[in-house]
C-alpha positions as CSV (number, residue, x, y, z in Angstrom):
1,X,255.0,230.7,88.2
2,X,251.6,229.1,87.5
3,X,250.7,228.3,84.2
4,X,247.6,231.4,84.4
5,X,250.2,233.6,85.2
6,X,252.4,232.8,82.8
7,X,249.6,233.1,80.0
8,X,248.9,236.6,81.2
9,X,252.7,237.4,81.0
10,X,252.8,236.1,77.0
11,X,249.7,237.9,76.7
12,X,251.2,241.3,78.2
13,X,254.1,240.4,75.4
14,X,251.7,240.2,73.0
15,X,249.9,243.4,73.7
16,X,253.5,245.4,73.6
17,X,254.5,244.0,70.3
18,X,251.2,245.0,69.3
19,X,251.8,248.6,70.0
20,X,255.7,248.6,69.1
21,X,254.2,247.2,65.5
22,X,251.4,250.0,65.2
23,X,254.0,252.8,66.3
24,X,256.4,251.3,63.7
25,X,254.2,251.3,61.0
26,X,253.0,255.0,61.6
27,X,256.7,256.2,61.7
28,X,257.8,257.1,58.4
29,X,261.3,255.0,57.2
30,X,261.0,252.0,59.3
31,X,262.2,249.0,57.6
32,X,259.8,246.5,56.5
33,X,261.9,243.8,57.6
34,X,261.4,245.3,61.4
35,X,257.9,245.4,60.8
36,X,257.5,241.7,59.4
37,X,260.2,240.7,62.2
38,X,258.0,242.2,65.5
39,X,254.8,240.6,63.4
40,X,256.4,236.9,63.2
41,X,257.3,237.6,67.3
42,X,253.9,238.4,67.6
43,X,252.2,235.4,66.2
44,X,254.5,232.9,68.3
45,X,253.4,235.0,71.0
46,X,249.8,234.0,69.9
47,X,250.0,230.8,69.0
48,X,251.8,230.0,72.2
49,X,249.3,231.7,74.3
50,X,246.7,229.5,72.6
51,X,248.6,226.1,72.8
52,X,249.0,226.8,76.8
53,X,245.4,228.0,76.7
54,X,244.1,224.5,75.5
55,X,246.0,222.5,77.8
C-alpha cells in the first residue's frame, strides 16, 4: 500500500466516524460516552492523517 493510498484510506475512516458521530448525536438516548468515544477515534484519525501528510 503506498503511503497516498493509505492516507485516503484514514481519510475514508475519518469521513465514516464523522457520519456514525452525527447519526449518534441526532438519535435520541445514545450515551455520551459513545459519542465522546467515536469523537476521540476520530481525532487520532485526524491527527494521523496529518502526521503522514507532513512527511
Amino acid at each position: 500500500m503506498t503511503m497516498s493510498s493509505h492516507i485516503q484510506e484514514l481519510r475514508r475512516k475519518h469521513q465514516t466516524l464523522s457520519e456514525r458521530v452525527e447519526e449518534a448525536q441526532r438519535a435520541p438516548g445514545t450515551d455520551d460516552l459513545v459519542i465522546a468515544d467515536l469523537k476521540k477515534q476520530k481525532l487520532r484519525l485526524k491527527e494521523e492523517i496529518e502526521r503522514l501528510s507532513q512527511s
